[in-house]
C-alpha positions in Angstrom: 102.6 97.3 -135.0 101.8 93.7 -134.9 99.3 91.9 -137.1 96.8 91.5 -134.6 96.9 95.5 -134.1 95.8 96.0 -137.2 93.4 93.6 -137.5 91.9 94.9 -134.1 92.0 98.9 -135.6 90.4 97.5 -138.5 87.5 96.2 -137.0 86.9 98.8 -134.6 87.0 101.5 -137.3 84.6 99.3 -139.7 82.2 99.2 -136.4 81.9 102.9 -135.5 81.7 103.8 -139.5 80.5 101.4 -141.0 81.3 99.2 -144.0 79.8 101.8 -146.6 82.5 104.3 -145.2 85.0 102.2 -144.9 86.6 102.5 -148.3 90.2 100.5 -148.6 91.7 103.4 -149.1 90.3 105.5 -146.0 91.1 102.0 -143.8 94.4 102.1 -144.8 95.1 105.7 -143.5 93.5 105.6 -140.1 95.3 102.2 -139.9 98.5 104.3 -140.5 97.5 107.1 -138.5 96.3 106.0 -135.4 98.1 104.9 -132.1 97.2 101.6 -129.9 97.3 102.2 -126.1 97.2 99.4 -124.1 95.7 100.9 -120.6 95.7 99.4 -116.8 92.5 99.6 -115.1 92.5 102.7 -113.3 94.5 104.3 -116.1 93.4 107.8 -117.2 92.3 107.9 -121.1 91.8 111.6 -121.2 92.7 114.0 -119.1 90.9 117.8 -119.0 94.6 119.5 -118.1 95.7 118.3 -121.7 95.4 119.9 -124.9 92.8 117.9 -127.1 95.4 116.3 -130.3 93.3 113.6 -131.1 90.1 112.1 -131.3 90.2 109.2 -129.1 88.1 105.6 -129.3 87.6 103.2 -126.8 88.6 99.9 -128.8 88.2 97.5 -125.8 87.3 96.8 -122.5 85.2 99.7 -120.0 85.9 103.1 -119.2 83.8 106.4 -117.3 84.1 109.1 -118.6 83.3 112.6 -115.9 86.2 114.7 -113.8 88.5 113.5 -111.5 88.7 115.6 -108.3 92.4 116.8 -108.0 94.7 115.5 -105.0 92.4 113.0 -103.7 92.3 110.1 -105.9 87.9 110.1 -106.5 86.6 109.9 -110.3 83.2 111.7 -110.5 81.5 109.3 -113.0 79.0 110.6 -115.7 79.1 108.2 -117.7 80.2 104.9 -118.6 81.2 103.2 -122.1 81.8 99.8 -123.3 83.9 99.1 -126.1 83.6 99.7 -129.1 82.9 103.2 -128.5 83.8 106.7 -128.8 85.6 108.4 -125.8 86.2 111.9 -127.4 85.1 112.5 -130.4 84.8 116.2 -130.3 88.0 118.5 -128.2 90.1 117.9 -131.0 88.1 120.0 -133.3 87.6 122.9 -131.3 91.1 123.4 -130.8 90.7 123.5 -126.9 91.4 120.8 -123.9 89.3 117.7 -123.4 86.0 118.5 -121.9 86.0 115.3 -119.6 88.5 113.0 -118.2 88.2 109.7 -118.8 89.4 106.5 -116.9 89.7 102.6 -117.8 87.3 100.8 -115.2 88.8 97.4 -116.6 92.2 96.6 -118.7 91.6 98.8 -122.0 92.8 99.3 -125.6 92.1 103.1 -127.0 92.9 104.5 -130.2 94.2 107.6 -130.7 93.5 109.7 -134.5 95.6 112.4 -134.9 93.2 115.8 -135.4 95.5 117.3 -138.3 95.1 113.4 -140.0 91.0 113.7 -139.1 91.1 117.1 -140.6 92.6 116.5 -143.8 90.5 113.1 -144.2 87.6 114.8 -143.9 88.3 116.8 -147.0 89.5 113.8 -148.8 86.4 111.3 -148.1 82.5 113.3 -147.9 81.6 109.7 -146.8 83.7 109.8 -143.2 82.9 113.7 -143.5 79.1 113.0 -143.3 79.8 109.9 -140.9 81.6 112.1 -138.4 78.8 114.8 -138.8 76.0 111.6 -137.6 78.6 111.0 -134.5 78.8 114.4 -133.3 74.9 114.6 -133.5 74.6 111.2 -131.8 76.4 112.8 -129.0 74.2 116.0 -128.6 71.4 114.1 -128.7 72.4 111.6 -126.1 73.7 114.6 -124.0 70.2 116.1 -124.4 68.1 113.2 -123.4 70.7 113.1 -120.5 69.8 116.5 -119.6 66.0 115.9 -120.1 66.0 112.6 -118.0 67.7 114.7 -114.7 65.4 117.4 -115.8 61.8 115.5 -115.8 62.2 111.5 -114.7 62.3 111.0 -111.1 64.9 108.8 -109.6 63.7 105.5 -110.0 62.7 106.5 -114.1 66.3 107.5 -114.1 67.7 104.3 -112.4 65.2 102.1 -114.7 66.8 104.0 -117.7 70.1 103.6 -116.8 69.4 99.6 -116.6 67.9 99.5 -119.7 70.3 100.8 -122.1 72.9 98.2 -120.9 70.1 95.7 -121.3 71.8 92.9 -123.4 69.7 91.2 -126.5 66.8 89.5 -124.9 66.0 86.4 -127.0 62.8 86.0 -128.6 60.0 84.6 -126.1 62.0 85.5 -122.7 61.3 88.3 -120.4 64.7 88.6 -118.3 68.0 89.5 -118.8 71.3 90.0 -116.9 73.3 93.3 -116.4 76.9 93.0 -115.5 77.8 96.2 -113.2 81.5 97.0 -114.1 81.0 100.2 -112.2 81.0 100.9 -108.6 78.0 102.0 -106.9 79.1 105.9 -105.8 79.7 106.3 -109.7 76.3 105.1 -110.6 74.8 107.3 -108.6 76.6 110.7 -109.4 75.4 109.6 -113.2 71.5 109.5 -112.1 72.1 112.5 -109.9 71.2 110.4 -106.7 73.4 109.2 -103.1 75.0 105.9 -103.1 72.3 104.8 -100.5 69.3 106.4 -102.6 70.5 104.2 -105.0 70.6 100.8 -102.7 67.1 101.9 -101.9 66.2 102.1 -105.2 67.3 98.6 -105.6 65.5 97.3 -103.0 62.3 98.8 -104.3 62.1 97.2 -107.6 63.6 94.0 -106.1 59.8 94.1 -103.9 58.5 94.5 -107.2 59.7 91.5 -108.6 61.2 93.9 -111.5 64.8 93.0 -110.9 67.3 90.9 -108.2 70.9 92.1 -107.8 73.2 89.3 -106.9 76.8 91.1 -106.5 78.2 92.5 -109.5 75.1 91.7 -111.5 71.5 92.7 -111.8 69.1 90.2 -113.0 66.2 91.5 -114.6 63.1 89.5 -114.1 60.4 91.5 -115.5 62.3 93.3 -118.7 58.6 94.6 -119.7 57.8 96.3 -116.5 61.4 97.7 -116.8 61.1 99.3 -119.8 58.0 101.0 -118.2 59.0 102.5 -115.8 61.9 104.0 -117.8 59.4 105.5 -119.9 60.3 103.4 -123.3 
């Protein structure tokens, strides 16, 4: 593997654990252990068919993660991740096949940990022990607000969440913000439970609002405030 693999594993791994995890010695074996896939947009990451090996990280670039309908080429979106982030963290220990599949929406670099190498580093090291406990709740938790949201917000609440949590860092003082869509619009929808042209409507509502403008691939926010209101936050 080349130096700038490494380098790459090892920052991705001190991201998702953290420094005070990330002994030397516990870098050095998922160094070791893992595999570097260099993916093709379009490229599947996971695939539900497969038996779940290994616990599998999204190191760079975008992916969705939802079910791919068989024979005719459509990914049913329910999700979508942006590097550094986990893709699967969860199959693997259960023994079973991937819940989801998973597809690269842009060029992508995954990593791939080995379950039987997880397994036996969770004995050796409470601190990733503990750290992969916190991820595994992260994920029911998001799963259950995900759940709540479809349950309880209506479709623009959903929408206005949805925006939000791929809100980037809005500087102190300001009051907009830009949102690059990486995803296309049918997938976006079948995340917030809505049509494609529920959606567009949507967009044109809060656009009269003043709350946001979309200009092709990219929503601008004007009103970050008024978002975060009607998302409920």
């Amino acid at each position: 593997m080349s130096a700038g693999g490494v380098e790459t594993m090892r920052s991705i791994w001190q991201e998702l654990l953290g420094h005070s995890v990330m002994g030397t010695e516990l870098e050095e074996e998922l160094v070791q252990a893992c595999v570097l896939q260099d993916l093709a947009s379009g490229a599947l990451l996971l695939d539900s068919h497969d038996e779940a090996h290994d616990l599998v990280v999204l190191a760079r670039g975008d992916a969705m993660v939802g079910n791919r309908v068989a024979g005719s080429g459509t990914f049913l979106s329910e999700r979508s991740l942006t590097a550094p982030a986990w893709v699967d963290a969860s199959s693997a220990w259960r023994q079973g096949r991937y819940l989801h599949d998973a597809q690269a929406s842009s060029h992508a670099l995954v990593m791939r940990l080995p379950i039987a190498v997880a397994q036996r580093l969770v004995a050796q090291h409470p601190a990733f022990a503990l750290r992969m406990l916190q991820v595994l709740s992260d994920q029911l938790d998001q799963l259950g607000h995900v759940a709540r949201d479809l349950l309880q917000k209506d479709a623009e609440a959903r929408f206005a969440v949805w925006l939000v949590q791929r809100l980037p860092p809005v500087p102190e003082g300001s009051n907009e913000a830009v949102v690059v869509i990486a995803e296309r619009k049918r997938d976006i929808a079948a995340q917030l439970g809505i049509t494609p042209e529920t959606l567009s409507r949507l967009q044109r509502g809060l656009a009269r609002k003043g709350v946001i403008d979309v200009v092709g691939y990219s929503v601008r926010v004007l009103d970050v405030a008024s978002l975060r209101r009607l998302a409920g936050f």
